[in-house]
Every structure is written in structure tokens, then in C-alpha cells.
DOLUM-325693 format. One record per residue (C-alpha): residue in three letters; z, y, x. Coordinates in steps of 0.02 Angstrom, whole numbers, padded with zeros to 5 digits. Example, Ala and Ser with C-alpha at 12.3 -4.5 7.8 and 13.67 -1.06 7.14 Angstrom:
2
{rec 'ALA', {00390, -00225, 00615}};
{rec 'SER', {00357, -00053, 00684}};
//
This chain:
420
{rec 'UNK', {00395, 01029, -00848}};
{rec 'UNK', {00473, 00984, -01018}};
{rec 'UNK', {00517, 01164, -01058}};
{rec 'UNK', {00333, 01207, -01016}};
{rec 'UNK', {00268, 01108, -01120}};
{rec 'UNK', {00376, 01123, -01273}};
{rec 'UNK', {00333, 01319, -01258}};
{rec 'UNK', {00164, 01259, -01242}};
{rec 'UNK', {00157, 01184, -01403}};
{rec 'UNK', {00241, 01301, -01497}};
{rec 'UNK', {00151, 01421, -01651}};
{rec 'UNK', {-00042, 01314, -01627}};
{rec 'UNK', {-00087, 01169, -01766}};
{rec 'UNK', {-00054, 01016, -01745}};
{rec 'UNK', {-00212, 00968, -01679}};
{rec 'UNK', {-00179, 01081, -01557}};
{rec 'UNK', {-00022, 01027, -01531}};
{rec 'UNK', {-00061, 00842, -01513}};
{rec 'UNK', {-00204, 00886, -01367}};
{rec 'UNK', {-00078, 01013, -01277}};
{rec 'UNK', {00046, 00870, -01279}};
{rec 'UNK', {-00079, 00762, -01205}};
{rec 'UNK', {-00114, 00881, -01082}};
{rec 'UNK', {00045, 00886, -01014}};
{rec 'UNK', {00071, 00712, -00990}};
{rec 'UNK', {-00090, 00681, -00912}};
{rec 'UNK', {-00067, 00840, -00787}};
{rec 'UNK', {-00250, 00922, -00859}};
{rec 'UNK', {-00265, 01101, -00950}};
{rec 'UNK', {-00269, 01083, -01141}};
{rec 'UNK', {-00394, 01191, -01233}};
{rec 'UNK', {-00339, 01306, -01378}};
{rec 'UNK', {-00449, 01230, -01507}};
{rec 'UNK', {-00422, 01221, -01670}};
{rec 'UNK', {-00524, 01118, -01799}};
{rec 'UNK', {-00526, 01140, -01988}};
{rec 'UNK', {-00429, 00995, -02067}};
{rec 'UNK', {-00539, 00923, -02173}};
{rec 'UNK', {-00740, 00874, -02115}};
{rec 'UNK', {-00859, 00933, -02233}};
{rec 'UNK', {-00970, 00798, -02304}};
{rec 'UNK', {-01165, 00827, -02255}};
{rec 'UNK', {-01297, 00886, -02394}};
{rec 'UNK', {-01395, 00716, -02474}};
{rec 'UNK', {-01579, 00722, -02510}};
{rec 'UNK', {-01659, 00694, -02684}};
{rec 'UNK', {-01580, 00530, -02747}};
{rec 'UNK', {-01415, 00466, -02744}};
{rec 'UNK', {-01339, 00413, -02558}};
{rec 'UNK', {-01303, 00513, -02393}};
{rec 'UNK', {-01383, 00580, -02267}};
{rec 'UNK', {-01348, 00482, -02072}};
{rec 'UNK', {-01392, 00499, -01886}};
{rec 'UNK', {-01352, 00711, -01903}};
{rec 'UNK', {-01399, 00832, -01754}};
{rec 'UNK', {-01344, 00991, -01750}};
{rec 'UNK', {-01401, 01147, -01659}};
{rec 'UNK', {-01333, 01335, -01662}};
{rec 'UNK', {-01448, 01481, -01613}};
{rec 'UNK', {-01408, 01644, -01510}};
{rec 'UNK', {-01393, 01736, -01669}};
{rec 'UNK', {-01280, 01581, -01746}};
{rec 'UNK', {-01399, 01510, -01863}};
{rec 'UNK', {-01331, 01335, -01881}};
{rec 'UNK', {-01479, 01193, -01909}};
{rec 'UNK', {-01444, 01024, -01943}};
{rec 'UNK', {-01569, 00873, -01939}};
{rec 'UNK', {-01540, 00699, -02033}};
{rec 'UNK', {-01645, 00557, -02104}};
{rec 'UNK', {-01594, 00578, -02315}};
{rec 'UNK', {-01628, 00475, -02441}};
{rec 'UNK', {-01786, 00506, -02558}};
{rec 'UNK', {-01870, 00415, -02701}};
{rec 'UNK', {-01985, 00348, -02556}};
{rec 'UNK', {-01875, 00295, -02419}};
{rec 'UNK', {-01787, 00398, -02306}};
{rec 'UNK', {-01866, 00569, -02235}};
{rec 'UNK', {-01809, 00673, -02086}};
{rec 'UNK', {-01764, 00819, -02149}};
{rec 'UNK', {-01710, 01010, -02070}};
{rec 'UNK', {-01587, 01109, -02151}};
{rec 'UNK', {-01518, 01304, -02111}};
{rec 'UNK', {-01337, 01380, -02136}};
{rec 'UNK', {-01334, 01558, -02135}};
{rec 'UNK', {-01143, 01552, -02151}};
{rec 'UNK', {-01092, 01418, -02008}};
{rec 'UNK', {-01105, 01271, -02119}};
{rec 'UNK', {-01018, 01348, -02272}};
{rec 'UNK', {-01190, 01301, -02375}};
{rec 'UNK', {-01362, 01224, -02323}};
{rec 'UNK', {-01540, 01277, -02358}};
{rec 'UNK', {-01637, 01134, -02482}};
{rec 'UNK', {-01713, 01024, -02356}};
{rec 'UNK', {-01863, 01057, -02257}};
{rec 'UNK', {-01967, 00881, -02222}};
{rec 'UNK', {-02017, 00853, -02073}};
{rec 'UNK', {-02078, 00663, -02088}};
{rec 'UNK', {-02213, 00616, -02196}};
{rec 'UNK', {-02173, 00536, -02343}};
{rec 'UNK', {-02149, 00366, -02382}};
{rec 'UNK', {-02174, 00340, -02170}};
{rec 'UNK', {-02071, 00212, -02127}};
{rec 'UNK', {-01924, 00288, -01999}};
{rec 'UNK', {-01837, 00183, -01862}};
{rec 'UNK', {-01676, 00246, -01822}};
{rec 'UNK', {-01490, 00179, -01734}};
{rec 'UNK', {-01354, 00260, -01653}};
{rec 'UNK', {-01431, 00249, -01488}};
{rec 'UNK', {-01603, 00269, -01544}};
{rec 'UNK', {-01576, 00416, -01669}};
{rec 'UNK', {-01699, 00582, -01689}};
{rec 'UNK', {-01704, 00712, -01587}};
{rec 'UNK', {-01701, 00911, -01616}};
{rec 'UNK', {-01718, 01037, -01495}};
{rec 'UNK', {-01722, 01223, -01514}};
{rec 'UNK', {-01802, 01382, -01409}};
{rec 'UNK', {-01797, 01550, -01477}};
{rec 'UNK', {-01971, 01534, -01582}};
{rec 'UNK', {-01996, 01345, -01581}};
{rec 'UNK', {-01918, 01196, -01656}};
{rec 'UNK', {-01954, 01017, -01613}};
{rec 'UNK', {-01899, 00859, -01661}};
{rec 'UNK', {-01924, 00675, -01606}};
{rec 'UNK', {-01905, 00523, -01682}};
{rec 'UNK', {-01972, 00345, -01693}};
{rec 'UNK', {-02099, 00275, -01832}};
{rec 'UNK', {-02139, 00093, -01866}};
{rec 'UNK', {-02313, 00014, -01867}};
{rec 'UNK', {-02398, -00134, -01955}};
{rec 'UNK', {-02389, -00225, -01770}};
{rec 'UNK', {-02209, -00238, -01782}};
{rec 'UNK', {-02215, -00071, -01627}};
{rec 'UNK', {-02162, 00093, -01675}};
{rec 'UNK', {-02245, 00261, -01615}};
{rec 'UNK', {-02153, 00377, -01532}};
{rec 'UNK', {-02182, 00551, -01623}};
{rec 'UNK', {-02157, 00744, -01620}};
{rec 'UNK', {-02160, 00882, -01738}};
{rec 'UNK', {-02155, 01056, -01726}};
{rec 'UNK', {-02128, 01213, -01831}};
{rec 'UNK', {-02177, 01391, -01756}};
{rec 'UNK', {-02098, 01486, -01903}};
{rec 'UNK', {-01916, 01443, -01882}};
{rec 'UNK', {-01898, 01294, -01972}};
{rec 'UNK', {-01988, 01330, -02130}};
{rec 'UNK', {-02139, 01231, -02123}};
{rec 'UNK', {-02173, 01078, -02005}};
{rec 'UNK', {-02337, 01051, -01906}};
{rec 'UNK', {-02410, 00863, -01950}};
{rec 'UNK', {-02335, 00734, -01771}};
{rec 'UNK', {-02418, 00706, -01618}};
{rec 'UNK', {-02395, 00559, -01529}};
{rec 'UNK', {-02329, 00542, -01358}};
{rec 'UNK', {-02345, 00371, -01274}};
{rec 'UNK', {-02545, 00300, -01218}};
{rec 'UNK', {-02577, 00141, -01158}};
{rec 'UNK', {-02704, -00002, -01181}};
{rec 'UNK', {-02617, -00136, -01243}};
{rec 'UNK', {-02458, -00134, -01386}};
{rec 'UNK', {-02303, -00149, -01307}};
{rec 'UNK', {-02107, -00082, -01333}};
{rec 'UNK', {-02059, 00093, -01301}};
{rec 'UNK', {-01893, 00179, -01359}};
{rec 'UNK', {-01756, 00255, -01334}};
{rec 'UNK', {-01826, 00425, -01299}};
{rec 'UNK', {-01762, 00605, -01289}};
{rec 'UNK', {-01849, 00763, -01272}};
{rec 'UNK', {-01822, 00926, -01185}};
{rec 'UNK', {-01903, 01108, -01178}};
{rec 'UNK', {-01924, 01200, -01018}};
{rec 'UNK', {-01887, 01393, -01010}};
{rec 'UNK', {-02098, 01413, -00981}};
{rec 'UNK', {-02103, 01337, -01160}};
{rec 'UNK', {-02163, 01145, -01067}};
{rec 'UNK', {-02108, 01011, -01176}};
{rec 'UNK', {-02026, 00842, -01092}};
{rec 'UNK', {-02030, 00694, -01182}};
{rec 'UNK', {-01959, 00531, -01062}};
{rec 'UNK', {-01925, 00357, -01151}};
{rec 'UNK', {-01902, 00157, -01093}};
{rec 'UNK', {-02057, 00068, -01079}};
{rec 'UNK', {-02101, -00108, -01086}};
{rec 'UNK', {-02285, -00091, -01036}};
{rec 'UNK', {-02253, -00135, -00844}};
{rec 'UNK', {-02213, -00323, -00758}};
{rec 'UNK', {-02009, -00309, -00746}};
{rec 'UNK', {-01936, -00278, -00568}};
{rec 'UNK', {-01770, -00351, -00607}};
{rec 'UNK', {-01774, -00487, -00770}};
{rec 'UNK', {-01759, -00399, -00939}};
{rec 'UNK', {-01759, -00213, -00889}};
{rec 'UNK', {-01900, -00081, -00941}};
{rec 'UNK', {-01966, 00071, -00860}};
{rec 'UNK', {-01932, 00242, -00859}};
{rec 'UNK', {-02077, 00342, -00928}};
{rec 'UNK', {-02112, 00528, -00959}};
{rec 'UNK', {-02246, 00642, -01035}};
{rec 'UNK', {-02254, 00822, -01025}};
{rec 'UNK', {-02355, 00952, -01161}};
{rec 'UNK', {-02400, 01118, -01077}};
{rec 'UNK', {-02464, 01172, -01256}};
{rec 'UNK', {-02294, 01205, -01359}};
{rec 'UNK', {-02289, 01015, -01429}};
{rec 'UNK', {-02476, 01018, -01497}};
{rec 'UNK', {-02510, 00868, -01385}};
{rec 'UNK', {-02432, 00761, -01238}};
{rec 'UNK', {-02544, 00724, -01076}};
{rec 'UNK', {-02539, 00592, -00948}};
{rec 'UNK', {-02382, 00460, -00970}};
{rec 'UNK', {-02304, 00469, -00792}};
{rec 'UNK', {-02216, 00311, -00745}};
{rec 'UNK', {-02024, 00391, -00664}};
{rec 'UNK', {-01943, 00211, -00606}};
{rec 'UNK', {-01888, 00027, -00647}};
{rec 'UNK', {-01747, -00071, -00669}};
{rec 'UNK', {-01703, 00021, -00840}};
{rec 'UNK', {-01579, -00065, -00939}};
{rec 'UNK', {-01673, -00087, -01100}};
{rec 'UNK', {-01566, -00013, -01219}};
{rec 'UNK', {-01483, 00121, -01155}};
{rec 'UNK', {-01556, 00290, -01217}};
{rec 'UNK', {-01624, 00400, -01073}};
{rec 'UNK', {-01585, 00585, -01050}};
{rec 'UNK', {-01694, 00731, -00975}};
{rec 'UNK', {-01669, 00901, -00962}};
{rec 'UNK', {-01797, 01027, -00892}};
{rec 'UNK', {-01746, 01177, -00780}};
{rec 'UNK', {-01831, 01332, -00715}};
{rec 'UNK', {-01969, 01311, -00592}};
{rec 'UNK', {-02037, 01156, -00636}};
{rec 'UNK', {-01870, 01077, -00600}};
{rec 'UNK', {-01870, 00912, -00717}};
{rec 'UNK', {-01712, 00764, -00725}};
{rec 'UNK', {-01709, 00613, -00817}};
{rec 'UNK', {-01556, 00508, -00816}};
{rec 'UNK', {-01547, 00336, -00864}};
{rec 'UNK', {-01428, 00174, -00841}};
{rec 'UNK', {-01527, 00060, -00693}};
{rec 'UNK', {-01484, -00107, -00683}};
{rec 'UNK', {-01442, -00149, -00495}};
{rec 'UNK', {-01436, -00337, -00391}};
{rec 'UNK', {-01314, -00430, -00477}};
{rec 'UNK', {-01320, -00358, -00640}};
{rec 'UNK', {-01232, -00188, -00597}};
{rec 'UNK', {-01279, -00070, -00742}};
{rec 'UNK', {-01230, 00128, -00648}};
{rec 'UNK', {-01322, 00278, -00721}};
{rec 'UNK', {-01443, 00349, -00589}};
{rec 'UNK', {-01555, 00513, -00592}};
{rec 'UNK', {-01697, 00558, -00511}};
{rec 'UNK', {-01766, 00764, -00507}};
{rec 'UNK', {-01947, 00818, -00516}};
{rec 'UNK', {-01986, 00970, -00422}};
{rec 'UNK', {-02167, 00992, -00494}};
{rec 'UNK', {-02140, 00977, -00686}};
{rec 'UNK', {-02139, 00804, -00681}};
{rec 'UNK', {-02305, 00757, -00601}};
{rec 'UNK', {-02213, 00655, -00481}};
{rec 'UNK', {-02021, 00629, -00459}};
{rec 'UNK', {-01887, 00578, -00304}};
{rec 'UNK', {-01812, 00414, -00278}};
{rec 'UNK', {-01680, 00381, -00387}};
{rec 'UNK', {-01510, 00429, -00348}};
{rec 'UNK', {-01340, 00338, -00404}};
{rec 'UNK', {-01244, 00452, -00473}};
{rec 'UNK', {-01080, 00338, -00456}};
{rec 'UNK', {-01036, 00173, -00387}};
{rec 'UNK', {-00950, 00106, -00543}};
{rec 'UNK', {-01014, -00065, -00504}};
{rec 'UNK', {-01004, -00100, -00669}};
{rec 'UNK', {-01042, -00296, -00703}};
{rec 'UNK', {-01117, -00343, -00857}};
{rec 'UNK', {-01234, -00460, -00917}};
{rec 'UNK', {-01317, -00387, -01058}};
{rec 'UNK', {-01367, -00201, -01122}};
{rec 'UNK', {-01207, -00112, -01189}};
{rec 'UNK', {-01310, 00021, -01291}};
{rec 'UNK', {-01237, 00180, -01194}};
{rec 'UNK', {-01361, 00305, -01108}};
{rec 'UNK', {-01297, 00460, -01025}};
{rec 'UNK', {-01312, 00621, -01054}};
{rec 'UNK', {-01363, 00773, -00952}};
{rec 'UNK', {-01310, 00977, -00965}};
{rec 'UNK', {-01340, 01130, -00845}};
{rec 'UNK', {-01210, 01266, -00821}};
{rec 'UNK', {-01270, 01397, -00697}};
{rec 'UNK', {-01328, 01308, -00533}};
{rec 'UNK', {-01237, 01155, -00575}};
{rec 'UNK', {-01293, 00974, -00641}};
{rec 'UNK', {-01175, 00884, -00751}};
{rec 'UNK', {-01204, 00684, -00788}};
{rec 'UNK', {-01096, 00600, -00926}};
{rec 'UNK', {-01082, 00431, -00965}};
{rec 'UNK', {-00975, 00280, -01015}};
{rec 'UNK', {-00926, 00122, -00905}};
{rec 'UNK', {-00798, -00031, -00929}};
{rec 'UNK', {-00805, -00057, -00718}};
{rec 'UNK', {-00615, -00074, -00713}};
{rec 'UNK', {-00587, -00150, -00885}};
{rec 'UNK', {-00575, -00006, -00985}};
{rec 'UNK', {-00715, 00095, -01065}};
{rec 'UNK', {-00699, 00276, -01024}};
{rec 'UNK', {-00824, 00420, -01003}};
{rec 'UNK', {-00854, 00502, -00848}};
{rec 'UNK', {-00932, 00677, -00789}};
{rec 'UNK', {-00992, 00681, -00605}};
{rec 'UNK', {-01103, 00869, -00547}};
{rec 'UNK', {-01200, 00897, -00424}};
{rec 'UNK', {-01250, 01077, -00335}};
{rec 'UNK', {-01413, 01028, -00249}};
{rec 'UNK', {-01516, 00985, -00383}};
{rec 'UNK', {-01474, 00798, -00411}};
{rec 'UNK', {-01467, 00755, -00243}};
{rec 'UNK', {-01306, 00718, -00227}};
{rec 'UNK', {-01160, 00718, -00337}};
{rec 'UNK', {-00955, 00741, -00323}};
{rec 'UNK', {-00849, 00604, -00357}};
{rec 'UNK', {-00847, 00575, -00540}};
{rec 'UNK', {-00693, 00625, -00649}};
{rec 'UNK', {-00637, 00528, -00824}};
{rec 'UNK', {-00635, 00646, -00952}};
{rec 'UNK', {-00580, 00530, -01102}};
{rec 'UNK', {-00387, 00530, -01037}};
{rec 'UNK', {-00310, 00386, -01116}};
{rec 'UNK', {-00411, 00367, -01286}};
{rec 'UNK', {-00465, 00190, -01319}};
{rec 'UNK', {-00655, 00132, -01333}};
{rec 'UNK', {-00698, 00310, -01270}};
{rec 'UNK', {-00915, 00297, -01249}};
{rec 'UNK', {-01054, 00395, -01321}};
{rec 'UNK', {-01031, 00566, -01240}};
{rec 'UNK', {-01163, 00725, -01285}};
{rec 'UNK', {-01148, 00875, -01181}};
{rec 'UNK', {-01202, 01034, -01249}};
{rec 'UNK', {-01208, 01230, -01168}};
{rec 'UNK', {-01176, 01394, -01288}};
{rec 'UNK', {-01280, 01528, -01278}};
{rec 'UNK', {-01132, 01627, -01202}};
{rec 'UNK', {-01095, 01479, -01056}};
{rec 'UNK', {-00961, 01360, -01103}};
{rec 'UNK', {-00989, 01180, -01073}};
{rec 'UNK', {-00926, 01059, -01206}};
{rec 'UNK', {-00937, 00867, -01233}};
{rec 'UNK', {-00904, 00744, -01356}};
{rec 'UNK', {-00876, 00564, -01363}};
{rec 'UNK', {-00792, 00433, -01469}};
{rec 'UNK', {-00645, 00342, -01473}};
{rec 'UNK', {-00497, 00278, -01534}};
{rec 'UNK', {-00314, 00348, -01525}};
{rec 'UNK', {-00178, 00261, -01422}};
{rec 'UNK', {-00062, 00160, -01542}};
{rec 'UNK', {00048, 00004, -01574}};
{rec 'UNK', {-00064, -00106, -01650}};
{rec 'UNK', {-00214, -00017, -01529}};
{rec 'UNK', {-00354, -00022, -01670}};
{rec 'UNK', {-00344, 00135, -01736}};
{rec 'UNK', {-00500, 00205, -01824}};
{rec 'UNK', {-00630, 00284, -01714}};
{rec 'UNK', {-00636, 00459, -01710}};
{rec 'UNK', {-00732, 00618, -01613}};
{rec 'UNK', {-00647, 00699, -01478}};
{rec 'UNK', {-00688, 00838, -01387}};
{rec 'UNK', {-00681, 00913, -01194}};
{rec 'UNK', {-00706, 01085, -01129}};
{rec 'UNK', {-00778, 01077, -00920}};
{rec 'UNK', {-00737, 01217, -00845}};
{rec 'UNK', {-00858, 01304, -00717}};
{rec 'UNK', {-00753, 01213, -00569}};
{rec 'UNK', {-00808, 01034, -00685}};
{rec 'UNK', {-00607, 01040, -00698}};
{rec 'UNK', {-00593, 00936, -00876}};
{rec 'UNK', {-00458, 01001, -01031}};
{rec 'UNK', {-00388, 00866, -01109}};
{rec 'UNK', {-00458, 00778, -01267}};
{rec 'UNK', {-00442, 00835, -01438}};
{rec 'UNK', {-00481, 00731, -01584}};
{rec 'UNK', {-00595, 00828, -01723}};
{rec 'UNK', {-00535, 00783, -01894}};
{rec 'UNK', {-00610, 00644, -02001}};
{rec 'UNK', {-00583, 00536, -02162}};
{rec 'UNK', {-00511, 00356, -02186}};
{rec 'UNK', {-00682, 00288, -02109}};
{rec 'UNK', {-00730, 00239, -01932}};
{rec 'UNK', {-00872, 00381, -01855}};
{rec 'UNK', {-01026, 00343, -01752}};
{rec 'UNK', {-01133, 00441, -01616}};
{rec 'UNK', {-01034, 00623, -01630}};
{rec 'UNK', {-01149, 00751, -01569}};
{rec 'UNK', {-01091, 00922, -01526}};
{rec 'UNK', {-01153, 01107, -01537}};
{rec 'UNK', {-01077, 01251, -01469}};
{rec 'UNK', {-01115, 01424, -01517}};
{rec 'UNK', {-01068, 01607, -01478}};
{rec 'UNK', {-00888, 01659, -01518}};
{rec 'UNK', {-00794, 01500, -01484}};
{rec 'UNK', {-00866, 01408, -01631}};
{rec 'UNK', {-00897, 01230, -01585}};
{rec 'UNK', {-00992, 01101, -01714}};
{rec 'UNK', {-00974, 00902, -01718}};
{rec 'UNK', {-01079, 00815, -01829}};
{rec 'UNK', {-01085, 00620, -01831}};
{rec 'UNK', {-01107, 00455, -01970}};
{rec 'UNK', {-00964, 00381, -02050}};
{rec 'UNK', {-01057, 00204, -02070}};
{rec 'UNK', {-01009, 00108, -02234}};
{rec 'UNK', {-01050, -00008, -02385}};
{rec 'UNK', {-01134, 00047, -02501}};
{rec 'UNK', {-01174, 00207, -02414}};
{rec 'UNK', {-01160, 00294, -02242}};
{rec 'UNK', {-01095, 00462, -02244}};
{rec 'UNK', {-01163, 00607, -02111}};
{rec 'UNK', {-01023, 00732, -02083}};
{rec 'UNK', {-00967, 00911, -02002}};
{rec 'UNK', {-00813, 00957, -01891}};
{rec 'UNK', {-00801, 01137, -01859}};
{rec 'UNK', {-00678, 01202, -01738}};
{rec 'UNK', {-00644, 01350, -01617}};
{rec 'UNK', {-00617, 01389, -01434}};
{rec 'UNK', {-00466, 01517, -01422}};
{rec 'UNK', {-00460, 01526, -01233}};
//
């Protein structure tokens, strides 16, 4: 086994080296990826600072877009940029915000962007004078170079919370939109509902707000991802007797007009009194359902990936992905156009003194949901926050995230390669 794995490390980078290594001593296939050594540090707007909270996206033909609130003369703006060249150079900023609107954004509760092949969209969160925020979407039918004014997605009679929403396009072109809401009597203390609101126009306006479940934990973010057929899942963390925070998912089978009882994706039986800020995330790959998501159920956090083959139904016993990285939680999943699954997460690397900085790792699933083991993407001296990932065509892979610090944050780019 030694001699295997000494052969197995020799001629790659050391970042290679370092997640082959950890592959053999945690039995799990390493992948041959290899990241550039240094991140690159995001584009700002028009005054001094950085841009934060960066999403990335890659296109069939490998147009790279990146979204991120940047600093103007007026407050912060969200903002769309395009790199023809794989993030070599950015496009000047295309606003998507209004100016001078006043933008609430956090790790958990961060803007959205979502891509088909001749639509853009992205979601985010504006305050009001009522101390509520609106939850909006914009549009842009020309591929990012001009932004449609946002629509609004949540109705209801009286002001109330609503937030921590994502958004996802159907193949039909049906826009999803699901979110917690605060508007209905609590069925456990302190938990919201599940809402979600579907736009059969292209994003030009959301209809009827359909109420999914209870028992949300209040600050988790939900996911939902939108299949062919008017197959619709939202996953969220539900908040069971005896404060048991699992993640459970429930499937629509008539785009979201009405939706199953939800399922538990995994007993965890995770304990906890209070909201730990971690919402799952959700990926397709062929006929299978992924779930990801963090727990601290047996006193360490680590991130999980459970599937399931019938539609949400049911789901296989979940497998930890993180390995033995420390503080492992926030995991995105994301599908290239060709088929590879990837996910991302943060976390720290063992060591002596244990409190290393955080960094973004990275985890190929293969089509059996068979996990390779971590590998960390390069990053400065800081701490990051909320990696997302993107994977294009070709083996190139894309990890964005915010490097939070005084007197500015810093939004940055990993960019690596598959080899196998």
C-alpha cells in the first residue's frame, strides 16, 4: 500500500500530491486536479474597495460570468461581469441593481445567478423603509449586456420576514424561486415556512406564492432545483421534536402547484438549539438526486452527500465527503456541461495547534456517488467564506469565494483542472 501510494504521488504538484496522500490514507480515489498557485484577486467597481459574496457560472461555449455586489460612489451595486479568456481579464461591469438601492447580503443569504443558454437571472434581497426587504429578480435576454428593471417575487397582505431564497430554471424555460417565510403561525417555536413561486413567462413576473412545508429552521438557506417534466425539489434544514435540525426534501411532480410530504433525507439527529446558518445544496447527474449538507450530530462538523434514484423518494445512506478537514460546512454542488459532478465546501486543514486558516476544498462524485478525496484550492494569508464552484467543459473547474477583512473584504478566483 505504501509503494502504491508513493508511485501515486510521484511527477503531480504538490497540491496534488497532498490530496493523493490523503487519499491513500483515507482508502478514497484522489482526483488529478491541479490548481494554479496563486488565487486571482476579483475586479472592484468604481471607487476604492473589493468586490464580496462572488458567483460564478461557465457556459457550454466556456464563457466565464461572475456576479458580486462592488463598491460604487452610491453604495454597493450587483454587478455582472464576462471573461472571454477563463478569468484571465473581466468585462467593465454590467449593473444589475439600481443605484443607490440599498442591498442586503450575508454568506448564507448572498445573490443568486443562474444561467440557460439565452437567459440570465439573478436574485437577491433589497431592504425597505419597514425594516423588510423584497425579494427581487432581474433578467437580461441579451447575454448579459443589459439588465431588465426587478420583479418581485413574494405577495402577501401583511409585512412579514422572508429570506434566504434561491432560484432555479427549468429546461421549459419555468423559473423557481423558493425562500423561508415568516408569514404563517409557527408549527414548532421559532421556525418559518418553506415557500415557492414559479414564473411561466422567462422571469417577467412570479404568480401564486405556494406554501411547500413548516418547521424550517429560520436561517438556513433553502435549495431548489427544477427537472424535466414538471419535476420540482426544494431542500431545506426542518427542525424536528426535540430540536433535531436534519435536511429534508420534498419533490413536486406538477411544477410546483402542489408538492409530497417531506422526506428526511438522513437521520443525523443532529441536536441543537439554535439556527447554525448552513442550508443544503442540491445537483442532478443523469437520473440521480444528490443532497449536500453539513451536520455536527457526532461532534464534528462534516459535509455529507446522500442520492436518491426515485426522484426524492428515498435516499442511500449518506457518505462524508469532507475526510478529515476541520470545520468542513458550506458545500455548493455544481454539474458541467459535459457531466462531472463537483462540490465545494470549507474548512480547515488538520494540524498541531488545529486552527489553521479556513480554506476551499474541493470533491469530484463520481456517477456511482463514490467521493475522491478533498483538495484544498489555493488562497492567501486570510480566512475564506461561502466558496462557490463552477465547472465547465474540458476539466476546468472555478472557485470563487470572500476573503472577509478590516478595512476591506476581498472576492477571489481559484482555477484548477480535472486530469482524470
Amino acid at each position: 500500500m505504501l509503494l502504491r501510494c508513493r508511485s501515486q504521488l510521484a511527477g503531480i504538484s504538490l497540491l496534488a500530491v497532498l490530496g493523493a496522500a490523503g487519499a491513500c490514507r483515507n482508502s478514497a480515489p484522489a482526483p488529478a486536479v491541479q490548481f494554479e498557485p496563486q488565487p486571482h484577486t476579483l475586479p472592484a467597481g468604481q471607487t476604492a474597495g473589493s468586490a464580496r459574496w462572488p458567483k460564478v457560472s461557465v457556459t457550454a461555449s466556456g464563457a466565464l460570468y461572475l456576479l458580486a455586489l462592488e463598491p460604487t460612489p452610491t453604495g454597493e451595486r450587483l454587478a455582472l461581469r464576462l471573461s472571454h479568456n477563463h478569468g484571465d481579464s473581466f468585462d467593465p461591469p454590467v449593473w444589475v441593481s439600481p443605484a443607490g438601492a440599498p442591498i442586503s447580503a450575508h454568506g448564507e443569504n448572498s445573490p443568486v445567478l443562474a444561467l440557460t443558454p439565452t437567459e440570465i437571472y439573478v436574485l437577491w434581497e433589497q431592504r425597505r423603509e419597514d425594516g423588510y426587504a423584497d425579494i427581487l429578480v432581474a433578467r437580461s435576454l441579451n447575454f448579459g449586456r443589459s439588465f431588465e428593471p426587478p420583479v418581485p417575487v413574494v405577495r402577501k397582505a401583511r409585512p412579514s420576514f422572508h429570506g434566504f431564497a434561491h432560484l432555479a430554471v427549468a429546461p421549459n424555460g419555468d423559473v423557481y424561486v423558493a425562500w423561508l417565510d415568516a408569514r404563517d403561525p409557527p408549527e414548532r417555536p421559532g421556525t418559518f415556512s418553506v415557500y415557492l413561486a414559479r414564473s411561466t413567462d422567462r422571469g417577467a413576473s412570479f404568480g401564486e406564492n405556494v406554501r411547500v412545508a413548516g418547521s424550517a429552521c429560520p436561517c438556513c438557506r433553502v435549495a431548489v432545483l427544477a427537472g424535466a417534466g414538471g419535476r420540482v425539489w426544494i431542500a431545506w434544514r426542518k427542525v424536528f421534536e426535540g430540536d433535531v435540525r436534519d435536511i429534508a426534501v420534498s419533490t413536486s411532480s406538477d411544477g410546483g402547484r402542489t408538492f409530497a410530504p417531506a422526506v428526511r433525507v438522513a437521520a443525523d439527529n443532529w441536536r441543537i438549539a439554535g439556527c447554525p446558518h448552513s442550508g443544503p445544496a442540491l445537483a442532478a447527474q443523469d437520473q440521480r438526486l444528490f443532497v449536500a449538507w453539513m451536520t455536527e450530530a457526532r461532534g464534528r462538523s462534516v459535509v455529507q452527500v446522500a442520492w436518491s434514484d426515485d426522484s426524492g423518494q428515498t435516499f442511500q445512506p449518506a457518505l462524508q465527503v469532507s475526510g478529515n478537514i476541520l470545520d468542513a460546512n458550506h458545500p455548493t454542488l455544481s454539474r458541467s456541461p459535459d457531466g462531472r459532478l463537483l462540490l465545494s465546501f470549507e474548512g480547515r486543514a488538520p494540524s498541531e495547534q488545529q486552527w489553521s486558516p479556513v480554506r476551499a476544498y474541493v470533491v469530484s462524485l463520481r456517477s456511482s456517488g463514490q467521493p475522491t478525496a478533498p483538495v484544498s484550492v489555493p488562497a492567501g494569508e486570510r480566512s475564506v467564506a461561502y466558496p462557490t464552484i463552477a465547472a465547465g467543459t474540458a476539466g476546468r473547474l472555478f472557485v470563487a469565494w470572500t476573503e472577509p477583512g478590516h478595512p476591506e473584504s476581498r472576492a477571489r478566483l481559484g482555477r484548477g483542472r480535472l486530469q482524470d
